[in-house]
C-alpha positions in Angstrom: 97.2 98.7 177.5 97.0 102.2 177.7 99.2 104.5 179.7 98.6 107.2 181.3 100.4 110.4 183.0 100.2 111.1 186.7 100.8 114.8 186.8 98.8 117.3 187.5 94.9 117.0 188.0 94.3 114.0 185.9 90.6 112.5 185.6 90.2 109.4 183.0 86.8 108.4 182.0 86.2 104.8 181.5 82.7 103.6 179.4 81.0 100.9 177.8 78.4 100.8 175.1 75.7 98.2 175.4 74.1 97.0 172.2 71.4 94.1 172.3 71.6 91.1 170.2 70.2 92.4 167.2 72.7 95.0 167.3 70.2 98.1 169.1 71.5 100.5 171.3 70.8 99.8 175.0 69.3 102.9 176.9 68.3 103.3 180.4 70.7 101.0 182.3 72.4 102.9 184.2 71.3 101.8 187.5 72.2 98.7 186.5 75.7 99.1 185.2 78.5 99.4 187.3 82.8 100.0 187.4 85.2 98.6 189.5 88.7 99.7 189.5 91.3 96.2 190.3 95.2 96.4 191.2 96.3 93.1 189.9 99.5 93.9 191.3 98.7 93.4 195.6 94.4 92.6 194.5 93.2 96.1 196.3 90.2 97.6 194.5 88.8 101.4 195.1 86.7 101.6 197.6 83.5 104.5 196.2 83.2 106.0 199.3 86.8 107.8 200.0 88.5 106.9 196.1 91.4 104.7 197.8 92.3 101.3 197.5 91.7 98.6 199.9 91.8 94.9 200.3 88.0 95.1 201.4 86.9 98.0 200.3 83.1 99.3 201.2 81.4 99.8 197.9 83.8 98.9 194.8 81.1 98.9 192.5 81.1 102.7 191.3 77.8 104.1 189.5 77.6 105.5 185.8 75.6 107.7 183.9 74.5 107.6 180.3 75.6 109.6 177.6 72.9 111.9 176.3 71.2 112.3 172.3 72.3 109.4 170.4 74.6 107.9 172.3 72.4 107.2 175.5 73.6 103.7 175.1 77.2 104.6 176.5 77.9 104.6 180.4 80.7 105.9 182.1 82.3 106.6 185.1 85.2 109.4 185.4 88.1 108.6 188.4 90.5 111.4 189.6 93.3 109.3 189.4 96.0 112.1 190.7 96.6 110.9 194.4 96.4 106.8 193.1 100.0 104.9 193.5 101.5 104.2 190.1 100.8 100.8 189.2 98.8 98.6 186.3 95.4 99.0 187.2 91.9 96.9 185.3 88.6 98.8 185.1 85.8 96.3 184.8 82.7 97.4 183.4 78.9 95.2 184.5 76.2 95.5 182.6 72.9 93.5 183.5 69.8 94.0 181.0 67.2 91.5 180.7 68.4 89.5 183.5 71.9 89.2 181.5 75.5 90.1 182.7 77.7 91.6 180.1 80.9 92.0 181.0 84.1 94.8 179.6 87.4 95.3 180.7 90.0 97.8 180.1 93.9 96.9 181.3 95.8 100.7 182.3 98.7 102.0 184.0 98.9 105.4 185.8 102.5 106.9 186.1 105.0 104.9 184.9 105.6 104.6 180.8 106.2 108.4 180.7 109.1 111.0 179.7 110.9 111.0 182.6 113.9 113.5 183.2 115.9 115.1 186.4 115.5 118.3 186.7 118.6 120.6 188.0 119.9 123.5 189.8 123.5 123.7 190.4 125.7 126.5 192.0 129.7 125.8 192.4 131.9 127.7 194.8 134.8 127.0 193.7 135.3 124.4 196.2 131.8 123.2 196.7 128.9 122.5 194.6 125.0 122.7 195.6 122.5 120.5 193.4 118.8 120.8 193.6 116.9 118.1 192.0 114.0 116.5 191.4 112.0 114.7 188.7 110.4 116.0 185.6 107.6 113.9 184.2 106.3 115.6 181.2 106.8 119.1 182.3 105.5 118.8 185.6 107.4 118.3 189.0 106.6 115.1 190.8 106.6 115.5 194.6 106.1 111.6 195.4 109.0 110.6 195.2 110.8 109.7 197.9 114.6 109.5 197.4 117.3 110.0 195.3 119.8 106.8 195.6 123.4 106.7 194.8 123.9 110.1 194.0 127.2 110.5 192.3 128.6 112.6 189.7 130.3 110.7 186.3 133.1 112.6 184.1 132.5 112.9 180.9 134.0 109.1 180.5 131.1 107.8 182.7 133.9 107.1 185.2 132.7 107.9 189.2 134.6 110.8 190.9 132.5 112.0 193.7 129.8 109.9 195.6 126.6 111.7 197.6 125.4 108.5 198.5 121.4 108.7 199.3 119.3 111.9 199.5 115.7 111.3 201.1 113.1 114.0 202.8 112.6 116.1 200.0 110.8 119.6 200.1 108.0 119.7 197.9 109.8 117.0 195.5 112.9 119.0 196.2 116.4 117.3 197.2 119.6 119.1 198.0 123.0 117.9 198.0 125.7 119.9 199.3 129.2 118.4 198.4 132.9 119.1 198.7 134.2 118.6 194.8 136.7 119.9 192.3 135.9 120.7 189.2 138.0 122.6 186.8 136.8 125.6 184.6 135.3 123.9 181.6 134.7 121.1 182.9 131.7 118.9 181.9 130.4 116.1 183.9 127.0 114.1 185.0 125.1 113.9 187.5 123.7 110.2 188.1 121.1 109.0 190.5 118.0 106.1 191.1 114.7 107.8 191.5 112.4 105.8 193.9 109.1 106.6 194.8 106.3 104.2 196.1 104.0 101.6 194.4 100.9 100.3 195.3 100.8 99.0 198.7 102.4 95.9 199.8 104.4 95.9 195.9 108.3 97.1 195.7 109.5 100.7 195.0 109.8 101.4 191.5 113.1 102.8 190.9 114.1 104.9 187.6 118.0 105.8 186.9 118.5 109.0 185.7 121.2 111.3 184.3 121.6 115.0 183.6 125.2 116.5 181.8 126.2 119.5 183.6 129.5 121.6 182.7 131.4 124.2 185.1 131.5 127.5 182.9 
């Protein structure tokens, strides 16, 4: 299975190359050659007409074009994949020459076997601290996800000392927490939370602890 990233603009190509029995290329098939893009997790496929996923969706079968020069025999089709849910998704390929279906599948996941980290900002009062945070996912800041649960900070023994409890309606992938905490001068410490953003539809919530070490100058 390959994984892929979901930040940014991302478009992934997906292709076959047809080759007849004797081992030829196969050129000028691609009106006859079609993707469709499965979610084994709820059975939704993407519907061609608006690139979303549905349980019966207009037209899953999306077009390809041929490669040009000498490798007219390859047929892809590209999918902006940066508004899909995360999920494990299957592209599967039909190729029909000479009356005969070929078939190729390719197993993939969008958005969740990536570097993962939170990402901070932290001002302390003396008296009070204020945390901004959101995810980083390869050096990009998600805005889908939806809360931060069981926000608490850890000492530097991984022992609890001050619970936020849940933190949901971010601002542009922002959430705030505004707490009431002591914490002396040199003082290191962790904060410790559950990321949770949506899945395909119909599936759980994936949910992704994460931690970031902080220290009071």
């Amino acid at each position: 299975m390959i994984h892929y990233p979901r930040n940014g603009s991302i478009k992934l190509p997906f292709s076959a190359a047809l080759f007849d029995n004797a081992g030829s290329p196969i050129t000028g098939q691609a009106s006859t050659t079609t993707c469709t893009i499965y979610c084994p997790m709820n059975g939704y496929r993407l519907d061609s007409t608006d690139n979303t996923f549905k349980t019966n969706p207009t037209a899953p079968n999306h077009t390809t074009t041929a490669e040009t020069s000498s490798f007219a025999n390859i047929y892809k089709h590209t999918f902006d994949v940066t508004n899909w849910p995360r999920g494990i998704y299957l592209a599967h390929i039909a190729a029909t020459t000479d009356g005969v279906t070929r078939y190729y599948q390719q197993d993939f996941s969008v958005g969740l076997f990536v570097e993962r980290k939170l990402g901070y900002s932290a001002v302390y009062s003396g008296s009070q601290i204020v945390l901004s945070l959101w995810v980083d996912e390869g050096g990009v800041a998600q805005a889908d996800y939806v809360s931060l649960n069981n926000c608490r900070l850890l000492d530097a023994d991984g022992e609890p000392f001050a619970e936020f409890g849940d933190r949901a309606t971010p601002t542009n992938g922002v959430f705030t927490v505004i707490q009431a905490v002591e914490l002396a001068v040199g003082f290191n410490f962790i904060c410790d939370c559950v990321a949770t953003c949506h899945g395909p539809a119909g599936t759980a919530d994936y949910q992704f602890p994460l931690r970031v070490g902080l220290a009071r100058p």
